[in-house]
N, C-alpha and C positions, 0 to 999 in steps of 0.2 A: 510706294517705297516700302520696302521691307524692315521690320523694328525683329531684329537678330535678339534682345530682350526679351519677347514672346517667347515661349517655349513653343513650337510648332515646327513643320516640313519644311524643306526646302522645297523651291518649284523643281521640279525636273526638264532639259533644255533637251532639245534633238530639232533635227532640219529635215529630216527624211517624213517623218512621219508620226505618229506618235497616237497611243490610248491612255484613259484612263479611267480605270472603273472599281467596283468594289471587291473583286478578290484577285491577286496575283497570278492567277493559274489564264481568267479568263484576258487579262491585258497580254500577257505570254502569246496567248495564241492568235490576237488579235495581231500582235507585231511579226508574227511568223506569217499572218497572212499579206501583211504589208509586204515583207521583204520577198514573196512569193512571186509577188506581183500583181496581187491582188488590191483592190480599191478601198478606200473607206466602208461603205458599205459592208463588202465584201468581211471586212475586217470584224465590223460591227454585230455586224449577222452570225458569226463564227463565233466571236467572245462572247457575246450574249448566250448562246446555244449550251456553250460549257460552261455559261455561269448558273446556269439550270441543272447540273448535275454537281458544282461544287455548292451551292447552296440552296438547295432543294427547298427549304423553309420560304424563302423567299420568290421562287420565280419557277416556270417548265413552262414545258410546250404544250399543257392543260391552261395554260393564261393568255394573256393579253399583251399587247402593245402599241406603243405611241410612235411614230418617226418625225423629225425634220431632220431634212439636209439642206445644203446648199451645194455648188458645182460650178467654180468661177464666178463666172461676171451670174450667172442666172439668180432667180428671182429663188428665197426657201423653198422649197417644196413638203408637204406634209403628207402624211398617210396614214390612215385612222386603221388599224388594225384590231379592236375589240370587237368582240362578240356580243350574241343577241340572243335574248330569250327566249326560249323553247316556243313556237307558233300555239302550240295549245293551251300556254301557261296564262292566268290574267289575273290582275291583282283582286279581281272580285274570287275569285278560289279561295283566296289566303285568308278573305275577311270574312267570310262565310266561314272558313273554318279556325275564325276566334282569333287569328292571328293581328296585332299590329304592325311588325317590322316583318321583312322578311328574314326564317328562321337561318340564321350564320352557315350553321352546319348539317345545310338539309340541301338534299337534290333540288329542291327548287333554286336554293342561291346558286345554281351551275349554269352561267350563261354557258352558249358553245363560245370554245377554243377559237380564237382569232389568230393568234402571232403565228401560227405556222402559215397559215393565206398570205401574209404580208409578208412574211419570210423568203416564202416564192415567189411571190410577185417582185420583189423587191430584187430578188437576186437575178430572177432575167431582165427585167426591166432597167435595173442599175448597176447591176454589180459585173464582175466581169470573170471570174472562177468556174460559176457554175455552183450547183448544189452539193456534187459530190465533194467537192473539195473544199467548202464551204461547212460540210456535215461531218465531214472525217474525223477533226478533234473532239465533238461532243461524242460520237461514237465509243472511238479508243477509250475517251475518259470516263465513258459508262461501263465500259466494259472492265476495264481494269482496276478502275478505281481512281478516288481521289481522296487523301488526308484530309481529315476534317479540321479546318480552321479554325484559330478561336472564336470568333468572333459568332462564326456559323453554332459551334460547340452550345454556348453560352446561349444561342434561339433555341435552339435545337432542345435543352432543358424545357425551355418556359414555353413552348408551343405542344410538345410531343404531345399533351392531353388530348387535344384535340383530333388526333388518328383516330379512326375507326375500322375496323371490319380488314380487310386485305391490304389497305394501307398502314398497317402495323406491322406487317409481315414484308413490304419495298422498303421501310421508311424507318425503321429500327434496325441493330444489327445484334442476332441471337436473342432479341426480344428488349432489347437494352437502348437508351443513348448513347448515339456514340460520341465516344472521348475525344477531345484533340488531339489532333494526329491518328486516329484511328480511320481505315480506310474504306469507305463507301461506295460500292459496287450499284449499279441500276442496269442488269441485264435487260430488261425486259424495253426498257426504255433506248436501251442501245437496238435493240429489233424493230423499236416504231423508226428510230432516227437512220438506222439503213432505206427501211421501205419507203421513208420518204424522200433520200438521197435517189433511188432506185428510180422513185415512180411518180415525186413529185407532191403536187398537195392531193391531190386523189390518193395516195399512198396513206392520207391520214384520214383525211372526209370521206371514206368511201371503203368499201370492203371489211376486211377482215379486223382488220382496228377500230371505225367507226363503229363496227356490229360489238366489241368490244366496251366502246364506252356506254353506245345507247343500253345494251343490254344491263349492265352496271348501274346504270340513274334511274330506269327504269323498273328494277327489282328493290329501289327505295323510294319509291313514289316518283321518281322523274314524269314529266311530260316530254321527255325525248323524244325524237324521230330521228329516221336516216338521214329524212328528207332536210331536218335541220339543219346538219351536218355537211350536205350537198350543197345547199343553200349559201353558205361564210363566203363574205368577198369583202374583202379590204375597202377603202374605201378613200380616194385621196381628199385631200379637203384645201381649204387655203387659211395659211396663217394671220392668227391676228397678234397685235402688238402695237405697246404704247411706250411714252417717251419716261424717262426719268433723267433729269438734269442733262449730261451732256450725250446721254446713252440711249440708244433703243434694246427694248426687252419684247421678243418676239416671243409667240406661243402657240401651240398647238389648240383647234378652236372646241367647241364643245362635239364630243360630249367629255371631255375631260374641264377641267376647273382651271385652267391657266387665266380666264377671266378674272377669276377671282384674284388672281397673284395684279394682275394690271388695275384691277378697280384697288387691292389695298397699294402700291403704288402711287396712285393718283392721289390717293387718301394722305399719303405720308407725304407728297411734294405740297402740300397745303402749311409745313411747319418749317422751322430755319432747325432739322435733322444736323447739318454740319456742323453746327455750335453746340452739340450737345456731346457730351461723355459717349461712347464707343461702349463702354462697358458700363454707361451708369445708369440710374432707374428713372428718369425721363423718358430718355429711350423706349428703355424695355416698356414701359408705362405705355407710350406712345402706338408701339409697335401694335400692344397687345389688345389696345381698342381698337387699332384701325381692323386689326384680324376680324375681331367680334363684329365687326359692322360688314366688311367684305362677306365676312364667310356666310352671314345672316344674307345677302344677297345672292350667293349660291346656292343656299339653300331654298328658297322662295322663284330662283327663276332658269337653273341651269340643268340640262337633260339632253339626250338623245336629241342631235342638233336638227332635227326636225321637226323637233316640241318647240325648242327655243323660240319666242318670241321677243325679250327682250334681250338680248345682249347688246344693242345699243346703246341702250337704256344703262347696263354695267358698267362701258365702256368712257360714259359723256364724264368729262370732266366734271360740268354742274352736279353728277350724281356725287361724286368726290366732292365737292366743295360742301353741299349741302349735308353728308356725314361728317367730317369735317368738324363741323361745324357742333355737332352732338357732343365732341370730347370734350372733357372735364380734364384738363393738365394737371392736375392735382386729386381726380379722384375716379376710382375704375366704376365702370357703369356695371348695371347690372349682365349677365350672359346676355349677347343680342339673339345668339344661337340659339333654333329649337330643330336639334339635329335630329332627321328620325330616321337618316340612313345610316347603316354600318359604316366606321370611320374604323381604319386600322393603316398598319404600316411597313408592310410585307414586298418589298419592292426592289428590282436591282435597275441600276443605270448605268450607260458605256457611253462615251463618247470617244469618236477615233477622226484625226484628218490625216489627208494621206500628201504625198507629195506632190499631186497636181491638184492643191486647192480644195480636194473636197472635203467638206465637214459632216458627220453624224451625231446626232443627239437622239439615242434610243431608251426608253424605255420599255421595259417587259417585267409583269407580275402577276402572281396569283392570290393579292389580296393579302388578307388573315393569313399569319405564320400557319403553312401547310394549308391554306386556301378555304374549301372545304372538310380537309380531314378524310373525304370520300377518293380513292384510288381503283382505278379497272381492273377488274377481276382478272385479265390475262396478262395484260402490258405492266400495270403500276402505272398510267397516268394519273397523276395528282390533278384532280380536277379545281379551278378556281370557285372564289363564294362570291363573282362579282355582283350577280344577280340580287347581292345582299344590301346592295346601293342602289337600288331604286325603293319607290316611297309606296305606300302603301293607301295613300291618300287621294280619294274620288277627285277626280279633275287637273290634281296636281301635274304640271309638266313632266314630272319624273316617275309618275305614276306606271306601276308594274303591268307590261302591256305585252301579246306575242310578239315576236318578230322585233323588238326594242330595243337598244341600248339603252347600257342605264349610267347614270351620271359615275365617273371616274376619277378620282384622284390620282392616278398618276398622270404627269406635264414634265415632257422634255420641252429646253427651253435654248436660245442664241438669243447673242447680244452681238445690236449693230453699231457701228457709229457714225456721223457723217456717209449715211450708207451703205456700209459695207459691212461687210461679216466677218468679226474680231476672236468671235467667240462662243462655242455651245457649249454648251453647261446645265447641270440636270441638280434637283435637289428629291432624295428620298425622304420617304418620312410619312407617307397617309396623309392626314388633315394638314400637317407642318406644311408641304408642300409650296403653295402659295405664299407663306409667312417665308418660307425659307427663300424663295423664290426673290422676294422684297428685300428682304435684308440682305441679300447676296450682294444685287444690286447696288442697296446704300453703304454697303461695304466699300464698293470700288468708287462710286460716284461722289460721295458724301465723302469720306474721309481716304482716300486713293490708296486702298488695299491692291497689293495686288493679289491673282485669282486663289494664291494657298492661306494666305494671311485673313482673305476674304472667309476660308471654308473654316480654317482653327478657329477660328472666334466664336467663342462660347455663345451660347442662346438661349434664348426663352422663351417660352409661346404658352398663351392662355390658352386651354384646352376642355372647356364645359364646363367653365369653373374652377379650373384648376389651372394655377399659375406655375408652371416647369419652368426652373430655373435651373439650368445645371452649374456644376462646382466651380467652375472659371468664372462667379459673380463673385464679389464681394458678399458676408456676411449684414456688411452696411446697405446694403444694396436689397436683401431679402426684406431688411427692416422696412424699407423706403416703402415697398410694392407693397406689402402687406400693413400698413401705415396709411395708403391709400386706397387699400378694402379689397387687395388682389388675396385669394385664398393660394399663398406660396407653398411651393412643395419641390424636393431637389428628385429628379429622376431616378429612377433606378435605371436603367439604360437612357444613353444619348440621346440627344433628338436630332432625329433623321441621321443623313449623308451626303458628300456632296460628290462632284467628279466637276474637274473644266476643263478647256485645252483654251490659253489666249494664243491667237496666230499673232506675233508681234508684223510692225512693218517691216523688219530688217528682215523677215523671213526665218527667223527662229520660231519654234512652236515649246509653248511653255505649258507644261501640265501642273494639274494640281489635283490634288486625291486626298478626301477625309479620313483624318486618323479616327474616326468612329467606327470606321471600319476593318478589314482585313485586306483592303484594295492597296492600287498604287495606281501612279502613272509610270508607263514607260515609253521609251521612246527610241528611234535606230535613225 
């Protein structure tokens, strides 16, 4: 039920189809690919694409991605779209030369380019357009340009440092930030997105662009190859997911953390959640241990799902009960976190369903605002710093390895119910992710938010020590947490993002889209 008292969105309603993601240009295009006749997918693959050239800080087709869908009656389906570590790269290099983490902004954190593999696979495999006409609007919108949003405007300040070398020259305009409303041109990026409309994923792993980036990572210390690049194949996977009250929360399996969002879950159905304040510091209290305890379990056991050996072990309720059981309702535990990969928050999300049923939950990023900072000397592909998330640690499952994925924070996410699939829904955000993931949840479950009232509601998530609270808490509320030994601190930007689409039963499709952003839903 909706409390019209909240300051927050309306849902948005439509029956044909409908997106919703974080900036208005790329749901635009996504509902022009609906009313085209194109698919969910279809849809999703398109918005995404353009939402790499309206907010470059966040996402390109130098990153990565996550997928689930569904398609009527059938079963989710998943597709592991990230990339893998250079084959001659290994974390004994980095220790031998004095390194603890992998460095942010160095050719080594440059796994290869994934999402474009998935992109085409996805688009013959599922979609029904084709590439060309699927790649058209990120084209034109490279070409011509797009007004810079606030939202994008306002990263776009607090990241720029990190550019280096030829990516100050794609990625600045006249050498400057550009201003809102100021308009951002990416030629060079519109000549890779033709050649791959042209020729496919060879149009990017292969030839003239490959030789491009390898050349590029290479002339900063990369361990690149062609043969890397040759190498990228998507990879499908099958979804995991667990129960919350009367809901299921399905997720994408490792090597992304969606585990962790189901073990802190489990964690949080251990407590009577529904009897407590919505906005009060019990809650947040509550939230923010079970965070510390889940996340210290991804930490310790989640990697490149071919390391994975225990995600059962994540998954078992008993593991939930017996953390659990560690909180103190009245007093924060020490950090359980001993984080030694790169955490950041550079992430864009779409979700689109279309008129016969089908649903997408896409993620696509490149890490670190502007990823790497490192940009190809011909094109301006903005290279990712995924490679920054793996561990540096002899034996570790997540340990830095050739040919390896490395453990991922971004998790699209569906919610089932008696079965069936109600709803996909994505939360941005880096580390948040899983947190946001749970709370979304006990939004709708626990106190019967529905999906927009779910995303407004202000949040909080302990962070290494640092309790983010943003402004929508009570001042009474700061005191509480920091009274119980939380080290409180009010954000200087939001935390995270959301997007959802609930398919009701009557067959209306209801969006919802976080005003933390510059997004919407929309819908025909």
């Amino acid at each position: 039920m909706r409390d019209f008292h909240f300051p927050g969105r309306s849902p948005v309603l439509a029956t044909n189809g409908m997106c919703a993601t974080s900036h208005p240009l790329g749901a635009k295009v996504a509902i022009d690919i609906l009313e085209r006749g194109g698919n969910a997918m279809d849809a999703a693959i398109a918005g995404a694409l353009v939402l790499g050239i309206c907010e470059p800080q966040m996402t390109g087709i130098g990153g990565d991605c996550f997928v689930l869908w569904h398609t009527g009656d059938d079963d989710i389906q998943a597709l592991n779209g990230s990339g893998r570590a250079p084959a001659a790269l290994d974390a004994s290099d980095l220790r031998d030369a004095g390194e603890t983490t992998v460095p942010i902004q160095s050719a080594h954190s440059v796994t290869i380019p994934g999402a474009i593999d998935a992109f085409c696979h996805l688009s013959e495999t599922v979609g029904k357009l084709g590439l060309d006409a699927i790649f058209s609007p990120a084209i034109k919108a490279a070409e011509t340009g797009v007004p810079v949003a606030p939202r994008v405007a306002f990263d776009w300040i607090r990241d720029e440092c990190v550019l280096q070398g030829k990516a100050r020259e794609y990625y600045l305009v006249n050498g400057q930030v550009p201003k809102t409303g100021q308009i951002f041109h990416a030629p060079g990026q519109a000549a890779v997105l033709q050649r791959i409309a042209d020729k496919g994923r060879d149009g990017f792993y292969a030839g003239e662009i490959a030789e491009d980036m390898v050349q590029t990572l290479n002339a900063l210390g990369g361990r690149h190859t062609l043969d890397d690049f040759a190498q990228v194949s998507c990879t499908p996977a099958t979804p995991i997911s667990g129960s919350y009250k009367d809901i299921e929360i399905v997720e994408h399996p490792p090597n992304g953390h969606g585990a962790t969002a189901l073990l802190m879950m489990n964690i949080l159905s251990q407590f009577d959640v529904a009897s407590m304040d919505p906005l009060g510091s019990q809650r947040a209290h509550l939230e923010a241990e079970a965070a510390k305890l889940a996340y210290d379990a991804r930490n310790r056991f989640l990697a490149d799902a071919d390391y994975v050996t225990r995600l059962d072990h994540m998954l078992s309720m008993d593991t939930a009960k017996a953390l659990a059981g560690l909180i103190d309702p009245k007093k924060a535990m020490a950090n359980a976190t001993s984080i030694s990969e790169n955490i950041h928050k550079d992430t864009i999300y779409i979700t689109t369903v279309d008129r016969d049923g089908m649903s997408v939950s896409l993620i696509y990023s490149i890490f670190n605002g502007f990823g790497s900072g490192i940009a190809s000397d011909k094109f301006g592909i903005l290279f990712q710093n995924r490679g920054s998330g793996f561990c540096l640690e002899a034996g570790h499952p997540n340990e830095l390895k050739g040919r390896k994925r490395p453990m991922h924070t971004i998790i699209p996410g569906m919610v089932r119910k008696n079965g069936k699939v109600i709803m996909p829904f994505g939360v941005m955000g880096g580390a948040y992710q899983p947190a946001g993931h749970a709370r979304f949840a006990s939004n709708i479950a626990d106190f019967g938010m529905d999906p927009q009232a779910a995303i407004d509601l202000p949040r909080a998530f302990s962070d290494n020590g640092d309790m983010k609270v943003e402004r929508g808490f009570s001042d009474q509320v700061r005191q509480d947490l920091s009274d119980m030994g939380h080290n409180v601190s009010i954000p200087d930007t939001p935390i995270g993002g959301a997007q959802a689409i609930l398919i009701r039963d009557d067959g209306v499709l209801e969006g919802a889209s976080d005003p933390r952003k510059d997004g919407c839903a929309l819908g025909y």
